[in-house]
C-alpha positions in Angstrom: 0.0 0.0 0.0 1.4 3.4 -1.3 0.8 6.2 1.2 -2.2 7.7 -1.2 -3.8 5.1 -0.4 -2.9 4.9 3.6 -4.1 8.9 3.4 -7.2 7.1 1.8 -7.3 5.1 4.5 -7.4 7.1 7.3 -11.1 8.0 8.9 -11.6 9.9 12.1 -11.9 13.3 13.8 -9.9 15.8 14.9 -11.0 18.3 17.8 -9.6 21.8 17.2 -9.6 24.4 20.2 -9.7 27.4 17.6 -7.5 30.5 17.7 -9.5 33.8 17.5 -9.1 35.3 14.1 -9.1 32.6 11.6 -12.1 31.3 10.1 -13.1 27.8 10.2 -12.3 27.1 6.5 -8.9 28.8 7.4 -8.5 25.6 9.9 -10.0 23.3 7.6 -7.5 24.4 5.0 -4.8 24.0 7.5 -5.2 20.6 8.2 -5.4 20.1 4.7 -2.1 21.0 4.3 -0.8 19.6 7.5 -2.6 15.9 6.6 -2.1 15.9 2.9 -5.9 14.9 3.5 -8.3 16.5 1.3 -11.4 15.0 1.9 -12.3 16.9 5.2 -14.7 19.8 6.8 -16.1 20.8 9.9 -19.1 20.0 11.4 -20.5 24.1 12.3 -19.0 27.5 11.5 -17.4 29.1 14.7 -17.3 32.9 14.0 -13.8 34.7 12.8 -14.0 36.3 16.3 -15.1 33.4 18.5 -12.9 30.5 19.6 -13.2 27.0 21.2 -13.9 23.3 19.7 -14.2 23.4 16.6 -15.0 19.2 15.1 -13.0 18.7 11.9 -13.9 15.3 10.4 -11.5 13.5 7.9 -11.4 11.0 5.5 -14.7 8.6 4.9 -15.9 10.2 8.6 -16.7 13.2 6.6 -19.9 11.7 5.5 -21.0 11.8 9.5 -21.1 15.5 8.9 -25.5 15.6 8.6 -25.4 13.8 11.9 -22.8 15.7 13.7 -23.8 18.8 12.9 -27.3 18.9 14.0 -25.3 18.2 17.7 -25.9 20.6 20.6 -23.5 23.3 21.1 -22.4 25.0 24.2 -20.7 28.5 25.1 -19.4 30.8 26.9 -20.5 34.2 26.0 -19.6 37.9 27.0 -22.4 40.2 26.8 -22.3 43.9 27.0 -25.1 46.0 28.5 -26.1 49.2 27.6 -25.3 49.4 23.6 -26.3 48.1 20.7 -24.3 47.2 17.4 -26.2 46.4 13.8 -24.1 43.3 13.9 -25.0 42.2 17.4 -21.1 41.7 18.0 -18.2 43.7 18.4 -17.6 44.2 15.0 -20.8 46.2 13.9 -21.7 49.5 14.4 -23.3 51.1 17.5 -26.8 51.8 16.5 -27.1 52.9 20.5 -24.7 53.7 23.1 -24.2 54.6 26.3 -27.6 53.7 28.0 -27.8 53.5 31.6 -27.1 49.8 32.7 -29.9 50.0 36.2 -30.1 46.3 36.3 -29.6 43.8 39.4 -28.2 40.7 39.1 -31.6 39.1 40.0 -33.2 41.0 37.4 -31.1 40.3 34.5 -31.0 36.0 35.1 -35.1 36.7 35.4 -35.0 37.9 32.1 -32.0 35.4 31.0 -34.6 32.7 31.9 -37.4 34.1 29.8 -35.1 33.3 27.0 -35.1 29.3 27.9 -36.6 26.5 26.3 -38.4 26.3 22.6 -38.0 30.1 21.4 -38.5 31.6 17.5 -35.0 33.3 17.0 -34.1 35.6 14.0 -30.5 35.2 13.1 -28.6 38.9 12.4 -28.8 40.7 9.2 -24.3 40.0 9.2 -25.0 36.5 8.8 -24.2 34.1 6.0 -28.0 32.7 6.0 -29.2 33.1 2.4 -32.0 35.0 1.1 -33.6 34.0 -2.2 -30.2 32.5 -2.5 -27.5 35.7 -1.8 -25.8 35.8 2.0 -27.5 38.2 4.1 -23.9 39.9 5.3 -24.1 40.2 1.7 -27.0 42.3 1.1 -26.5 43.8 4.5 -22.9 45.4 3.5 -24.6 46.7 0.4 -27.1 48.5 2.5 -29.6 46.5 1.0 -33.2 45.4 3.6 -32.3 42.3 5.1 -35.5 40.6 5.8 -35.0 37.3 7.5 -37.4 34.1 9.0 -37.4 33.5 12.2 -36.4 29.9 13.2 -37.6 27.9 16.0 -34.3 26.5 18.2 -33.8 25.0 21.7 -31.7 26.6 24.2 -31.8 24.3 26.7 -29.8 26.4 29.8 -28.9 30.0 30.0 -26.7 30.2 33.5 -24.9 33.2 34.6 -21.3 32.7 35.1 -19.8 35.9 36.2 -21.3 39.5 36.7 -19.3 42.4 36.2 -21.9 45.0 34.7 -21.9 46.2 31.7 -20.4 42.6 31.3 -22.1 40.0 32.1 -20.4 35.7 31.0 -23.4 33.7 30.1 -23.2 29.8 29.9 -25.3 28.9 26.8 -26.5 25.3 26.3 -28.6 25.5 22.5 -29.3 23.5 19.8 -27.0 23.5 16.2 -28.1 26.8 14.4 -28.6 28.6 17.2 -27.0 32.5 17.2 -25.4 33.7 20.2 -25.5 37.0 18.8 -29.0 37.7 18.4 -29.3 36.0 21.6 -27.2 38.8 23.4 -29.3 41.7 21.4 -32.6 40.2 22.2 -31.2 40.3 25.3 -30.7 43.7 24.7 -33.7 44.6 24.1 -36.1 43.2 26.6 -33.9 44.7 29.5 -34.0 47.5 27.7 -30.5 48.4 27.7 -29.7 47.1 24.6 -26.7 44.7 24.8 -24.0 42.8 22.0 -21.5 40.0 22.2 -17.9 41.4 23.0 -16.2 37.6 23.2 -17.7 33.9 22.5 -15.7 30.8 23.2 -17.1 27.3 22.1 -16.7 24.9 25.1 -18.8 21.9 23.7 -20.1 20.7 20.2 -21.8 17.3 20.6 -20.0 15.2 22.7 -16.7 17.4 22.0 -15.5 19.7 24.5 -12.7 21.6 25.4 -10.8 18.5 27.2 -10.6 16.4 24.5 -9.5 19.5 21.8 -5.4 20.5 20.7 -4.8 23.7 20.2 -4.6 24.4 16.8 -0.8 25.8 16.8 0.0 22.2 19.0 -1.1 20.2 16.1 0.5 22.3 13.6 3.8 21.4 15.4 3.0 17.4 15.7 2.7 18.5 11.2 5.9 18.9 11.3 7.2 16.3 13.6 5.1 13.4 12.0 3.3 12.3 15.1 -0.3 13.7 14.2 -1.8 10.8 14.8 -2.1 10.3 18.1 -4.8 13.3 18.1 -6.7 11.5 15.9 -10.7 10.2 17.4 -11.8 6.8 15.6 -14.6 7.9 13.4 -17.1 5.9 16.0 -16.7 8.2 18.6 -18.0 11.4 16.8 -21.3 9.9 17.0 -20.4 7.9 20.6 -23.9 9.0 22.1 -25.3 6.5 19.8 -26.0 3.0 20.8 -23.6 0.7 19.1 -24.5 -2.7 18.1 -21.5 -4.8 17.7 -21.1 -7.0 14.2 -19.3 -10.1 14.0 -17.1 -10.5 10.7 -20.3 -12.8 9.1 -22.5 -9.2 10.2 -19.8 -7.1 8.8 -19.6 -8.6 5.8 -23.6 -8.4 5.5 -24.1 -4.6 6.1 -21.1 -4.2 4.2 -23.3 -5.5 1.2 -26.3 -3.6 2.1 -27.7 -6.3 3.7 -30.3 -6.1 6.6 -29.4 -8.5 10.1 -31.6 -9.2 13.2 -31.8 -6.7 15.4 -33.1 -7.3 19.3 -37.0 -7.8 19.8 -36.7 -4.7 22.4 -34.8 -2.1 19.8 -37.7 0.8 18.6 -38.7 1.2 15.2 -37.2 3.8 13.6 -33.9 3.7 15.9 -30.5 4.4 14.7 -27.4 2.9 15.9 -24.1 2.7 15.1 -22.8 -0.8 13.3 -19.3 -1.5 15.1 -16.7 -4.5 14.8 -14.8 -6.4 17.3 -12.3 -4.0 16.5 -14.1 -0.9 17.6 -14.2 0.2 13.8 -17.1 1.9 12.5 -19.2 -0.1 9.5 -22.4 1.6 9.5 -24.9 3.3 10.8 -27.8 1.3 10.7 -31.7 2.0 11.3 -34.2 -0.4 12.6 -37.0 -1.6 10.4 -39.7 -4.5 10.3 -38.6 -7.0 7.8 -40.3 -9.9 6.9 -43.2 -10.7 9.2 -42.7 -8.2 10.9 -39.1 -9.2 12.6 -37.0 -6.5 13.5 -34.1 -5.8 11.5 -31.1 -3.4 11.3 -31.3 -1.8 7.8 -27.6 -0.2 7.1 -28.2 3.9 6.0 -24.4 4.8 5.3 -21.7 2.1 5.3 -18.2 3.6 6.1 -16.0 0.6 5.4 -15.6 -1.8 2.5 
């Protein structure tokens, strides 16, 4: 085997703690270059601004992207009372300034909590959601009417972490597509103050966080020195909140075919698991469905070996 096709080979994910300043297709490209990998993405855009785990997947784990993606994510977010920007962050400019920050500490979580649960979110005008198919920041830059949808997302805990008013850190637990931006000016604008994000740092995407990430610089340097591997995450633990069924070599060789196997009489219609061999590699994921009178049966989705 030539070492194209070991690169081919090689499946897995790679946990980034993300500098501020570079974008994530910046990274992306980065370990590109450091992995002579091409086939690889992230699994969620972290702001230019913002830093934190950032989930690159590599090889034939890239096509656990749709899956990854949709994961939870969790921050750590600075707001700033008492202005408002027309970018919600840092970066924009003030559309209001300098209002009187009269808020206790009591006061603003009452609100915070307001802002829990099931909620209809508009994401900023300075975003890259499209709009009969051009990028809002786009449109926005042009001085063009940004007129955006809201979208219904889950933030599932909103916890104050330290209170230094105007500041205020904010430990957000939401689901994928949520922005912490609007989130801060919405803020903003039921206390009245008006508020914006000043700093955002990604402490968990999935089942990511910050203790299993490498600074990006770190893994640059193990580039060079040839020992990149051992930051490397078999491809079955991006999805490791998934039940795993494990497949003998006869199973493997089944759902490697596209061929349904039993599945357990107390496994849920509709269910999706992840296919694993003795080794620990990932084959599949797999779904269960009713096969022939009515028996359950794992149906493979997406095989990832062959």
């Amino acid at each position: 085997m030539d070492s194209r096709d070991v690169k081919n080979a090689i499946s897995g994910v790679l946990v980034i703690d993300k500098p501020v300043g570079m974008t994530s297709h910046d990274v992306v490209q980065a370990i590109r270059n450091g992995t002579g990998i091409r086939r690889a993405g992230h699994t969620g855009t972290l702001d230019p601004r913002a830093s934190g785990v950032l989930v690159i997947l590599i090889g034939p784990a890239v096509r656990l992207s749709e899956y990854v993606s949709a994961s939870d994510k969790r921050y750590q977010a600075i707001i700033r009372m008492g202005s408002s920007t027309d970018t919600f962050d840092a970066e924009g400019n003030f559309v209001r300034e300098d209002e009187p920050v009269d808020v206790t500490e009591e006061e603003f979580e009452k609100v915070l909590k307001t802002f829990e649960g099931e909620i209809e979110q508009t994401p900023p005008p300075y975003s890259a959601v499209k709009v009969k198919g051009r990028k809002a920041y786009e449109m926005a830059r042009k001085g063009e009417e940004v007129d955006l949808e809201p979208r219904t997302i889950q933030v599932h805990h909103l916890d104050v972490l330290e209170w230094a008013p105007p500041e205020v850190v904010v430990d957000v637990h939401c689901s994928s597509g949520t922005y912490v931006r609007s989130l801060a000016n919405d803020l903003g604008e039921t206390l009245g103050t008006g508020a914006y994000l000043v700093g955002l740092r990604r402490t968990k995407s999935g089942r990511f966080s910050l203790r299993d990430s490498v600074p990006l610089r770190k893994l640059q340097e193990a580039f060079q020195a040839g020992n990149w591997y051992q930051y490397l995450i078999p491809a079955a633990e991006a999805l490791g909140d998934w039940p795993a069924v494990e497949l003998d070599p006869d199973a493997v060789d089944a759902v490697r075919h596209g061929h349904r196997i039993p599945a357990g009489a107390d496994t849920k219609l509709d269910s999706m698991v992840r296919g694993v061999s003795m080794q620990g590699e990932l084959i599949a994921l797999m779904q269960r469905v009713d096969g022939e009178e009515g028996q359950p049966e794992w149906q493979p989705k997406k095989v990832f070996y062959s």
